[in-house]
Each structure stands twice: as structure tokens, then as C-alpha cells.
N, C-alpha and C positions, 0 to 999 in steps of 0.2 A: 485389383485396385481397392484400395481403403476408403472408407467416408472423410476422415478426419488426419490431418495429419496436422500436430502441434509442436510450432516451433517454439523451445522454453520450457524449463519444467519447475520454473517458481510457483508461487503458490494460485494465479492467475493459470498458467498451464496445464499447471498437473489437476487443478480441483476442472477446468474443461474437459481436460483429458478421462478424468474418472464420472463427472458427470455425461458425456458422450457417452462411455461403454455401460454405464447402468441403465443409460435408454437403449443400448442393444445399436450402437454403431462401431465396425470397427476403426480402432484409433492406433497410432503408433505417436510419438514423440518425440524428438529430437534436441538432445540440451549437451554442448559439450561440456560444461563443468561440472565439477565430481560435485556428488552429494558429499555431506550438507552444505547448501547455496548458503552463505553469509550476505547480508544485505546491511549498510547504514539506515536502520529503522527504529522508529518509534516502540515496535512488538506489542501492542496492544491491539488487541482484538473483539470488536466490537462483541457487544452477546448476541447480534442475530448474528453477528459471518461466526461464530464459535456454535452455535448452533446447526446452522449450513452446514459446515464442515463434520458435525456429529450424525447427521443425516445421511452426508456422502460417506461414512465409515470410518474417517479417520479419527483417530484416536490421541487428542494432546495433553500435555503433560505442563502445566502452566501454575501461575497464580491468579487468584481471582481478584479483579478491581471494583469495586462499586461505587465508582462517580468520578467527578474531574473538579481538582481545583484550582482556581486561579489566584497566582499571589504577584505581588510586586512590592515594591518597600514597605509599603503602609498601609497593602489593603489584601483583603484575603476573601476569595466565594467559594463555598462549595455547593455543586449540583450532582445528588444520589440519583444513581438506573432505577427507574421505576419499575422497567420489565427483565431487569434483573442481570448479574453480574457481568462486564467484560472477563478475557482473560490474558495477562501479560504471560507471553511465550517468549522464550527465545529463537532468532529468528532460525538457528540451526536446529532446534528442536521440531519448528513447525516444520521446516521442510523434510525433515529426515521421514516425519508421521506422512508428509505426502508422500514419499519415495515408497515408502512401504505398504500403503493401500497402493499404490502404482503395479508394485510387485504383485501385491495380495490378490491384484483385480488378474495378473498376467498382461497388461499393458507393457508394450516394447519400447525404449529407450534408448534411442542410439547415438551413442557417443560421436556424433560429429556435428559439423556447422553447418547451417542450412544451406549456405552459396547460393548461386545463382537460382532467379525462379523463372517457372516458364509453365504462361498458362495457356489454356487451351479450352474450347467451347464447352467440355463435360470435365475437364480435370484440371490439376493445379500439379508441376513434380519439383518436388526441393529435394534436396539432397542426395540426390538419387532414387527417390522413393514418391511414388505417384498414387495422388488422393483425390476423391471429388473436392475437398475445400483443405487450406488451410487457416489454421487461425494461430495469427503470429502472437506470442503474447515473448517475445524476448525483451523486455525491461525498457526502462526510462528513454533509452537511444537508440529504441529501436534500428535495426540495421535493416528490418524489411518493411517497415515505415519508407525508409529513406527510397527503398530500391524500387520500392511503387510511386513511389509522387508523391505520398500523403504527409511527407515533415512540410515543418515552415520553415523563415529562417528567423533562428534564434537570434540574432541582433536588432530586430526589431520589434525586442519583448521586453523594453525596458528594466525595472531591477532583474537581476539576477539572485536569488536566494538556493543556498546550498543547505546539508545538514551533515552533519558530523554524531559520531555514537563512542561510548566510552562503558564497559560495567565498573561497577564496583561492588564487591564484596562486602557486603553489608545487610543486617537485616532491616528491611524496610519499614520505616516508621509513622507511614500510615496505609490503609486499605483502596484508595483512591489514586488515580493518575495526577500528580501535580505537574501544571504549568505556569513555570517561573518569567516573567516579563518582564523586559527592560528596553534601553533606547538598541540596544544592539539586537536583540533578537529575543528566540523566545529558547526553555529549556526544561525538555519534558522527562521528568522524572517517572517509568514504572518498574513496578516492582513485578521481577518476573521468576523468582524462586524464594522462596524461606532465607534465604543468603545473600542474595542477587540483586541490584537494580539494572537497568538501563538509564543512562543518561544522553540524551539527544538534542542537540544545540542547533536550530534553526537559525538563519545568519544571512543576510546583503555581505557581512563586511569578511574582508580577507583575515587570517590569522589560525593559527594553533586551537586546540581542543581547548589547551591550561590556558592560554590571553584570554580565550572567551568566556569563559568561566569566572572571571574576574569581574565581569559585565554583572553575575548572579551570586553576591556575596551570602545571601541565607543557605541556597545552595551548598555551597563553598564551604563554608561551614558547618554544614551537616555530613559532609562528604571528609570532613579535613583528619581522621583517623582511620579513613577505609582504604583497603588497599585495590590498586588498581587490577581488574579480573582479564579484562580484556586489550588487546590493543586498539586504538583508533581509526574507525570505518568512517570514511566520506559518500556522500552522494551527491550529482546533483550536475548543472541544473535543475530544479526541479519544474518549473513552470515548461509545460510543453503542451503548445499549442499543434492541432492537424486540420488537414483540410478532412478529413472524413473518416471514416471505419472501414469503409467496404471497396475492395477496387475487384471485381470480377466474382473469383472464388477465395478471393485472401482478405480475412476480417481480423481487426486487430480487437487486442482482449489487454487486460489490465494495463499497465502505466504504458505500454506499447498505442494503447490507443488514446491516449491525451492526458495532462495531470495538471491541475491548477496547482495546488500546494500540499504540505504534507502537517497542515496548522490545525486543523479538524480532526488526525489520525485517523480516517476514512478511508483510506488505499485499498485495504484489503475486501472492505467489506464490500466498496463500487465493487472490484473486481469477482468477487465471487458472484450479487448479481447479476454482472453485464454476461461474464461466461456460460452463465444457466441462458440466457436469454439466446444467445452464440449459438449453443446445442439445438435451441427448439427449433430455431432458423435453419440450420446445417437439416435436423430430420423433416423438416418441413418440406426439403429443398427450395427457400426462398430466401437467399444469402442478401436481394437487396434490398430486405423486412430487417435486417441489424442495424441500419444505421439511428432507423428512428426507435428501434426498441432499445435499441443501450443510450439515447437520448432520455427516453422516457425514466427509464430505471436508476438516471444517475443524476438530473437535472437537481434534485432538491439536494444533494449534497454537494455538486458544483455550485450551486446556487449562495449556499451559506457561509462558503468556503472563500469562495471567492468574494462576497460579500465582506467577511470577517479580516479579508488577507486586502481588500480594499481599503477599508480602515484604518487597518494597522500600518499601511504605507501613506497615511495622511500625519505630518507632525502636530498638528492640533489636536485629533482623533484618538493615537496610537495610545499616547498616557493616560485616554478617560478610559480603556475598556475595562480593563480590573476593574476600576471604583466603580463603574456601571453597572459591570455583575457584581458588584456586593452591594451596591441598592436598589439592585432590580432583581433577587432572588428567583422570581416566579419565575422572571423573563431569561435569565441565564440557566434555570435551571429546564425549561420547556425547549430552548434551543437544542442542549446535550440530550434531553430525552429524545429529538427530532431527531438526530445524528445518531445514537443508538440501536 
């Protein structure tokens, strides 16, 4: 029998999965789709989770960001990392470096789906394969969320906000993550090679990549000679509410375990904390010590996030935050240092 068996091998799994076996647990994996996992994301990574992940060994291949700016018609802030660079990855890039410290550690992989689970007083067996704990990190809709009890129900989570991703083939014309706002949503511009951007349109409202883009005409315009790199990735729901993390031996770990919004570009970086926190718990043996530790580790970035995504679903609220952060400098600029 194994310590750890992880269902998922995004970047929430596989960085559990590698940080488990460098504390000397045995771990196996379970992710039926092929490497490299494509996701509709942002690709911006925080500088502690690029850091994190330089520690667990893997090795990424990125651009570097140094701060976040906010624009709207008439008003523009910028706030510089004080403790130094993000890095925009592609998301196939980051995953491919986790596949391969996976390999590199000898971490097993196996290509099927979790199915049915079935736990028991000292063990947890998914997929045929029996563990002391699992820690499900399989994505936004989680399916072993759902199969323990721990989703809600989604219709009584009022707006709905989705995101959509597009590259374009362009070199990037500034060194910072821009986000572009308007009454439809928001749209985050990073630069994730010498050549490359990402564009990510955060959205309530239904429609196409190209209608929403319409919403961001400076955008639009800076994009209106580049050629399209990528096709168009969706996500979403994103807002996902659970009732817990822990139900026996099965703990859930990045968006599998709860997500307010993707308006902060935090995902990654909760997730790499809450999964270290996962690990110490699993070699503890004290699996129901995770709920309040990945409370602890994540509350100031739920905190801000949901505060910010609060606002911005206020119609009085939503049109002062630019001009806010451009005459509140300090104060826009100490929040992104917080979130950093």
C-alpha cells in the first residue's frame, strides 16, 4: 500500500505529488489526459509559486512580469513586485516541466480515471490502486468532490463568471501584466515569450472571444496586426463554492478544493501552498489538521479576491476601481505587493 495516491496531474497534483516524494512518501498519480494539460488561464505566476516550484526542481522556461496594470478608458495604475519578478508560462510549458520532474523524481502515472472510491478505517482505493490518503486535485468540477458530498449546488451562487484565452503572436509591449476593464468584464493581457502573449477575457455575459474583445477597444487595437497563435480555450464556472476539504482519507487540493475567482491571478499560487500544507498533514498522519490549515494558508487571498470580485459586481463600485488605483498608488500598489 502507498501513502499518497493523487488524483490529477495539473499543476496542484503533480507539484503534491513531487512535494510528497521529496518528504520520502510513496506517491503514485492518476491523470487520464495526455501531457501537456492545456487549461483557459491567465499563465501568470506569481514570484513566490515560481520560486516554490524552483525549490521542488522544476525547471520553467517563461517571461518575466514585473507588476500589474490597470487600465480602463481614461485611467491607467501601475503597481512594481517589490520582492521581485512574476513569470508568464505557457500553460503547456508549465505543465510539460511538471511531467518531467514527475518522470525525473520516478513518480508513476497512470493513465486512467479515478472511478469509483471506497474508503476504509487505514486506506482510501481509487482506481484500482489502494493508498493511506488521497488527495483529489482533478480541476474546477471536480468529480471526486462531487462523489464525496463536498460540491454545492451551483444555482444558488448567483452571477456566473466564465473565462475565455486566445495567444497572439506578438512581441509584448510592456514588462507588466495588463488588466483591461470595462462594463463587460475584465481582460488580462501577459506576456509569456519574446513573441507570445496571452489574452484572457474574464465575462458574466455570454458571447464569442472576437464580440468580447469589442467590450476592450485599446486592447483591440494593440492586438489589430497580430496574428492569431492559438485557438480559443474556455473555463468555467469559476466561482465554486464546498462544504469542506476533508471527508475521511480524501482531501481535496487546488481548484478541486474551492475557487472564488480567477480576477487576482492567485490559482496557482493558493494551490502550491494549500498542497505543501496537504503533504505535512498526510506525513503527520493527521488528515483532519487540512481543513484548517489550507484555511489558514489561503484566507488572505480569498479574502482580497473576493472582496475585489465583490466590488466589481456592484454598478456604482465596478467603474471607480481603476481611477481608485490611479489615485491611490500606495494603496493599489501594497494590495498587488499582498497578493505577490
Amino acid at each position: 500500500m502507498i501513502d499518497l495516491l493523487v488524483a490529477g496531474a495539473g499543476p496542484a497534483g503533480a507539484a503534491t505529488a513531487i512535494r510528497a516524494t521529496l518528504a520520502g512518501l510513496s506517491v503514485v498519480v492518476v491523470e487520464p489526459r495526455q501531457a501537456p494539460i492545456d487549461k483557459a488561464c491567465g499563465e501568470g505566476i506569481a514570484h513566490s509559486a515560481a520560486e516554490y516550484l524552483a525549490r521542488l526542481g522544476v525547471t520553467l522556461d517563461g517571461r518575466p512580469f514585473y507588476g500589474i496594470r490597470y487600465l480602463d478608458p481614461t485611467h491607467s495604475a501601475d503597481a512594481r513586485f517589490r520582492v521581485g519578478p512574476g513569470l508568464g508560462v505557457r500553460r503547456t510549458v508549465l505543465q510539460q516541466a511538471l511531467r518531467d520532474r514527475l518522470a525525473e523524481l520516478k513518480i508513476p502515472v497512470v493513465p486512467e480515471r479515478v472511478g469509483a472510491i471506497v474508503q476504509g478505517p487505514d486506506s482510501v482505493t481509487a482506481a484500482g490502486i489502494t493508498a493511506r490518503y488521497l488527495a483529489a486535485a482533478d480541476g474546477l468540477h471536480s468529480s471526486i468532490r462531487r462523489q464525496v458530498g463536498l460540491g454545492t449546488d451551483r444555482r444558488a451562487e448567483g452571477e456566473v463568471r466564465r473565462g475565455l484565452r486566445r495567444h497572439y503572436s506578438v512581441q509584448p509591449w510592456t514588462d507588466l501584466v495588463e488588466v483591461y476593464w470595462s462594463s463587460l468584464g475584465e481582460a488580462y493581457v501577459t506576456p509569456v515569450a519574446e513573441d507570445l502573449v496571452g489574452v484572457a477575457i474574464l465575462t458574466s455575459e455570454r458571447g464569442s472571444f472576437d464580440s468580447h474583445l469589442e467590450a476592450f477597444p485599446a486592447l483591440k487595437q494593440r492586438l489589430v496586426d497580430a496574428a492569431e497563435a492559438t485557438s480559443v480555450l474556455g473555463a468555467g464556472p469559476l466561482r465554486q463554492r464546498v462544504r469542506g476539504r476533508v471527508v475521511g482519507r480524501v482531501m481535496l487540493v487546488g481548484d478541486a478544493a474551492g475557487y472564488v475567482d480567477a480576477l487576482t491571478g492567485e490559482g496557482i499560487a493558493v494551490a502550491l501552498r494549500t498542497s505543501a500544507e496537504l503533504v505535512r498533514c498526510v506525513s503527520d498522519d493527521r488528515p483532519a489538521a487540512y481543513e484548517a490549515a489550507w484555511r489558514r494558508v489561503s484566507w488572505e487571498c480569498r479574502f482580497l479576491t473576493g472582496s475585489l470580485l465583490w466590488a466589481r459586481n456592484r454598478s456604482l463600485l465596478a467603474p471607480r476601481i481603476v481611477p481608485a488605483a490611479a489615485r491611490l498608488p500606495l494603496v493599489f500598489g501594497a494590495i498587488v505587493n499582498q497578493l505577490a
